[in-house]
C-alpha positions in Angstrom: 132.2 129.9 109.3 129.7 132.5 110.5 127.7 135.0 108.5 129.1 138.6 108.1 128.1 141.0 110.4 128.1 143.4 107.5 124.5 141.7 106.5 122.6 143.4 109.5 122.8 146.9 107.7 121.1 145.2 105.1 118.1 144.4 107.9 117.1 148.5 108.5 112.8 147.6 107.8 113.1 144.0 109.7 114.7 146.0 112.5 112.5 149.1 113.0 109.3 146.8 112.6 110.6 144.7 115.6 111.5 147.6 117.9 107.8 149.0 117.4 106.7 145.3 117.6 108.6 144.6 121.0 107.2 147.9 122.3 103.8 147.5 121.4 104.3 143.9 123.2 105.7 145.9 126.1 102.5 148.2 126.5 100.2 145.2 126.5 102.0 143.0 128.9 101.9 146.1 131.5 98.0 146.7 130.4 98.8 149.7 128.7 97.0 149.0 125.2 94.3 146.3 124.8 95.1 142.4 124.8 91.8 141.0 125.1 90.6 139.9 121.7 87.7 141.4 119.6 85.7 142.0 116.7 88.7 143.2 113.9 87.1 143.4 110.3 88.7 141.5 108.2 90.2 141.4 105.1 91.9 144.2 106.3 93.3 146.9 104.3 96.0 146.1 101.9 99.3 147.7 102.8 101.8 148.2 99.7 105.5 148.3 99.4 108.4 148.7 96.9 111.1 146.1 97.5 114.4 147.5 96.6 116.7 144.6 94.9 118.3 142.3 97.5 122.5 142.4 97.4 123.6 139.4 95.7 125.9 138.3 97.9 123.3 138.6 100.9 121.5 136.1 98.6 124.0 133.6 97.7 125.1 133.6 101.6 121.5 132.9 102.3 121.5 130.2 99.8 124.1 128.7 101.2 123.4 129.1 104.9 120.4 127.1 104.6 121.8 124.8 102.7 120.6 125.5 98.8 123.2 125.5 95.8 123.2 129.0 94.6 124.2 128.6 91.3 120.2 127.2 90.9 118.7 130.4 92.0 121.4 132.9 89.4 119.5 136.0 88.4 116.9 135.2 90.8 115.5 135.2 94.5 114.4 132.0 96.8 110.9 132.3 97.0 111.6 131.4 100.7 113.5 134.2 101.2 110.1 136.2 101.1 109.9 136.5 105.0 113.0 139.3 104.8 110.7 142.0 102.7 107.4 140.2 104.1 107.6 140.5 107.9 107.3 144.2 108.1 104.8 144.4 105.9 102.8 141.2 108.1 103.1 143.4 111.2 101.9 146.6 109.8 98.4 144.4 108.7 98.4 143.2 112.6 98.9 146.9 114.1 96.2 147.7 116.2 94.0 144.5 116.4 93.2 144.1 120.2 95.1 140.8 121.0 97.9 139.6 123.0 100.7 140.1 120.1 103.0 139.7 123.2 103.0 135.7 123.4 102.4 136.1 119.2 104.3 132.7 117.6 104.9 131.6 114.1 102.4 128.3 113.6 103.2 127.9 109.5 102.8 129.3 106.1 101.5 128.3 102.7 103.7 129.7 99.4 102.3 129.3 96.0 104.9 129.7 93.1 103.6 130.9 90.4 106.8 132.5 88.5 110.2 133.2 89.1 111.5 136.8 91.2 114.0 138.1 89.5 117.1 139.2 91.3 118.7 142.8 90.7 115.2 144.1 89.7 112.5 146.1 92.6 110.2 144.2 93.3 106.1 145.1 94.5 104.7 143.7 98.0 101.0 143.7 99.2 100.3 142.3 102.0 96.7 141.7 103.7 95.0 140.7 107.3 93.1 137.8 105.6 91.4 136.2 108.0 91.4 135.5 112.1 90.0 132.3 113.5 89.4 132.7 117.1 88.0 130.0 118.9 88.4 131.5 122.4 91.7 129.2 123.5 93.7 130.7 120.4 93.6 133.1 117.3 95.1 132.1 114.4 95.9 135.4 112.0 95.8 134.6 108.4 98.1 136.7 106.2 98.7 137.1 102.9 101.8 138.2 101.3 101.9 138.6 97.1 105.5 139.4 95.5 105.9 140.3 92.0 107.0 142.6 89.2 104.8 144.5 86.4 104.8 141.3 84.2 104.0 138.9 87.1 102.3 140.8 89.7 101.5 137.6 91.7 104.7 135.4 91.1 104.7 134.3 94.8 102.0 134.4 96.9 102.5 133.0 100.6 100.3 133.1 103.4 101.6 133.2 106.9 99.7 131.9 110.4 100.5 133.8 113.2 99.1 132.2 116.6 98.8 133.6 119.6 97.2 131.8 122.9 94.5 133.0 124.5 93.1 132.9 128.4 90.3 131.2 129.6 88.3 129.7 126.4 85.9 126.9 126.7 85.3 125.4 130.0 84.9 121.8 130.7 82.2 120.1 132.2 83.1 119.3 136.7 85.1 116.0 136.1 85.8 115.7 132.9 89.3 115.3 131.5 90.5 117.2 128.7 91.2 114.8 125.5 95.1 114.6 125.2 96.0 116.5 121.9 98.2 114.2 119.6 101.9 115.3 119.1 102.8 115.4 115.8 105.5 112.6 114.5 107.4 111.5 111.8 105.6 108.4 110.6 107.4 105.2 111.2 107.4 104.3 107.3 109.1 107.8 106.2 112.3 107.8 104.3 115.4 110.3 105.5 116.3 112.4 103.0 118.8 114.4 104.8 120.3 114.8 107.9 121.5 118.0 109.3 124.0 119.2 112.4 122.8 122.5 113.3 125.0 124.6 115.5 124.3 126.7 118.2 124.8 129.8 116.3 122.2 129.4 113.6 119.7 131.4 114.8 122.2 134.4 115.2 123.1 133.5 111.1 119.5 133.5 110.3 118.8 136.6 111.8 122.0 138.6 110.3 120.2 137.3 106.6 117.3 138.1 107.2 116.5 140.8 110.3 114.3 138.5 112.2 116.5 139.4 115.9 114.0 137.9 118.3 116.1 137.0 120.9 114.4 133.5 121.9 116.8 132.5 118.4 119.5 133.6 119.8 120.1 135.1 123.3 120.3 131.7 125.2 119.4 133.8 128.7 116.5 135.0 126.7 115.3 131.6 125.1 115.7 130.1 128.9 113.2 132.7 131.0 111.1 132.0 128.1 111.2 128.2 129.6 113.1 126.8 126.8 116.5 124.6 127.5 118.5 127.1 124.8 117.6 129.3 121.7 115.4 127.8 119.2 115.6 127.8 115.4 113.5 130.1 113.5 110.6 127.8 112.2 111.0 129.6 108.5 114.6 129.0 108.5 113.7 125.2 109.6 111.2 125.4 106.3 114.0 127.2 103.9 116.1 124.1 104.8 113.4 121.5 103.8 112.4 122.8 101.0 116.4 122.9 99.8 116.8 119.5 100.9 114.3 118.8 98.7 115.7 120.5 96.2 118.9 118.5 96.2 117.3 115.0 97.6 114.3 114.2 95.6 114.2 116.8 93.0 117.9 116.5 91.4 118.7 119.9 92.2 115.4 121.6 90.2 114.5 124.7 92.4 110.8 124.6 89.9 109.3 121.4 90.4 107.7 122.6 93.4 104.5 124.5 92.8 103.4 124.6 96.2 104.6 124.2 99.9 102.5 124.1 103.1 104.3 123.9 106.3 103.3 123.4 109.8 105.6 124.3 113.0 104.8 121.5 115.0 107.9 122.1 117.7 110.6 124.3 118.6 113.5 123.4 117.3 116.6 123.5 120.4 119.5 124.4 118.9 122.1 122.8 119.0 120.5 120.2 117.0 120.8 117.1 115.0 117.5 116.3 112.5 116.9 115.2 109.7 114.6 115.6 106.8 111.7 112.8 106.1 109.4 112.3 102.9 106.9 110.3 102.9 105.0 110.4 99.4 104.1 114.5 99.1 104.4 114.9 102.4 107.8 115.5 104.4 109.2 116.3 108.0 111.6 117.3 110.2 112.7 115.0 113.3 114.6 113.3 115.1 113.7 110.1 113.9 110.6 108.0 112.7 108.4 107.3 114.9 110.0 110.3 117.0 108.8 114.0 117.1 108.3 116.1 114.2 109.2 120.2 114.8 107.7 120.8 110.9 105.4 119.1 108.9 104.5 119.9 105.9 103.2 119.0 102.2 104.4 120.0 98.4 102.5 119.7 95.1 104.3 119.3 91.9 103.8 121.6 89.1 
């Protein structure tokens, strides 16, 4: 069964951050605003938001969707759910920085739990342009998003890694050939943990939970000029389901043994799709197989 379409009123910040996004994009494409990289100070300024209390029924269908038991999270909110509050605020700390936001894609994300978010209660957002490391083939924007309440002001702290490619960069010497970049994998001795059938509609689920409408996850025309075969999965909802199939697989169903999570997306993920999930000591994956390609990587530590 599909999610409601009732949730996308729920989505009214997401929304209006990606229409001024998508036009922003649109005025640099046709040369209209800068695109060519620069000198941005950073950290930027800190930009600071009240998070009104999440419906919990949007919560328990997000729970759900991605595959979490949401009786664990009662009287409280996934800390990966953090991206539905956290993208506006992320593109407000990018506004105005002279690159190519256009081609922008999610590369990964860091989240440090430090306490619990209480569901039902408002909730205070900060977010900050950390740092940018541009190496003239690609910038990587650093950003850093702290949640919290009056008590516990910096109960989850995630950093998100925006990349966006870059023209030109470092030219190689007349004959040489560039060093082929190795694709990431699941290693061969890595145990599945889960397997997953994702269907072609995910994306479109994702996006009613959580606002994130960029059609490359689900407007298949879209995803295909883009030169993709069909829509791809959103990489955080591809991170929301590792870190629940954790949950369940390797950690007995204890949504706190986690104190850390750092993710890597290595590959878009064509939906439909059939993956599953990998751990190899502290570190996990999601692929098609071992030895085959990994779309995330990532690593936990334990509290």
């Amino acid at each position: 069964m599909g999610v409601s379409n009732r949730y996308i009123l729920e989505q009214g910040p997401v929304l209006g951050v990606l229409a001024k996004v998508a036009l922003g994009a649109a005025r640099q494409a046709a040369g209209h605003a800068p695109a060519s990289g620069g000198a941005t100070k950073t950290p930027g300024p800190e930009i600071r938001a009240n998070v009104s209390p999440r419906p919990p029924e949007l919560l328990r269908d997000y729970v759900r969707h991605v595959g979490g038991d949401p009786s664990a999270y009662r009287g409280r909110v996934p800390a990966h759910f953090f991206p539905q509050w956290g993208f506006p605020l992320q593109a407000r700390t990018l506004e105005g920085i002279s690159y190519p936001m256009h081609k922008v894609l999610n590369a990964g994300c860091r989240i440090e739990m430090n306490a619990p978010l209480p569901a039902g209660k408002p909730l205070v957002a900060t977010a900050t342009l950390v740092d940018i490391d541009d190496n003239g083939r690609r910038a990587v924007l650093n950003t850093r998003i702290v949640t919290g309440t009056a008590a516990a002001p910096d109960a989850l702290v995630a950093n998100t890694f925006a990349l966006v490619p870059l023209s030109g960069g470092d030219k190689k010497p007349s004959g040489a050939k560039p060093k082929p970049k190795a694709r990431p994998q699941v290693p061969n001795g890595a145990r599945e943990i889960a397997f997953w059938r994702i269907g072609p509609k995910a994306g479109l689920d994702f996006a009613k939970l959580t606002g994130d409408f960029n059609p490359l996850h689900w407007v298949p025309a879209y995803a295909r000029a883009s030169g993709f075969r069909n829509v791809i999965l959103h990489g955080f909802s591809t991170m929301a389901r590792a870190i629940e199939g954790l949950n369940r697989a390797h950690f007995s169903g204890d949504v706190d043994a986690m104190k850390t999570v750092d993710v890597q997306f290595t590959r878009p993920l064509i939906l439909p799709a059939r993956v599953g999930l990998y751990l190899d000591g502290q570190d996990f994956y999601v692929g098609d197989a071992p030895g085959g390609p990994a779309y995330l990587t990532g690593s936990f530590t334990l509290r």
